[in-house]
C-alpha positions as CSV (number, residue, x, y, z in Angstrom):
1,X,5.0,6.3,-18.5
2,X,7.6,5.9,-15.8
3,X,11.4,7.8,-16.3
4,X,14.2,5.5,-16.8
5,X,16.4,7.9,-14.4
6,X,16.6,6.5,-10.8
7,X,17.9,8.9,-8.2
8,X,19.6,6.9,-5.0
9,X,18.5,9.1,-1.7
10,X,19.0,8.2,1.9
11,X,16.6,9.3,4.7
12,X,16.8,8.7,8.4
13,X,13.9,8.8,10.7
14,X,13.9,8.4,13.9
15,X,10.3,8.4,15.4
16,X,9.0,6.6,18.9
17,X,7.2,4.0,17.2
18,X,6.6,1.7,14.1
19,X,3.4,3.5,13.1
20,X,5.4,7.2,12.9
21,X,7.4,5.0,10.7
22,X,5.1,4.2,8.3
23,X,3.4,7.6,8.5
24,X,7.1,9.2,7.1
25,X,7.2,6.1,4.4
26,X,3.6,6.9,3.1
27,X,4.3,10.7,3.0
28,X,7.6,10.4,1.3
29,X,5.4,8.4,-1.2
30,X,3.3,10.6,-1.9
31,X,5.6,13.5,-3.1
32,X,5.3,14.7,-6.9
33,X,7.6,13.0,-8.6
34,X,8.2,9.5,-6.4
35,X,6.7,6.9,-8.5
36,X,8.4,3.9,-6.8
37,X,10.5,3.2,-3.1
38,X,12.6,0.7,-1.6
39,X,12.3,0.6,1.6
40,X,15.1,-0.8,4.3
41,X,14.6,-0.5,8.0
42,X,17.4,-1.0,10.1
43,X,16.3,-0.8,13.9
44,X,18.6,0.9,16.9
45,X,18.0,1.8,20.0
46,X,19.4,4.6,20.8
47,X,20.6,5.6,24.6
C-alpha cells in the first residue's frame, strides 16, 4: 500500500550526456522508500 505523504525534493545533475542522465534518474528510483518520480529536465549549457 502506497503512503499518502508526498515529500517535494529537488535534485540537480549535471552529467556530459543524456544516458548519465538517466543512469542518476533510475538510481534515485531505486532508493528504499521512492515508490513514484516526476521527472522535469530542463537543459543548459553551461560555459
Amino acid at each position: 500500500m502506497k503512503s499518502l505523504v508526498q515529500y517535494d525534493i529537488a535534485t540537480v545533475i549535471r552529467a556530459p550526456n543524456i544516458t548519465e542522465i538517466n543512469a542518476c534518474i533510475d538510481a534515485l528510483r531505486k532508493v528504499p522508500g521512492v515508490f513514484d518520480t516526476n521527472t522535469v529536465i530542463i537543459l543548459r549549457t553551461v560555459s
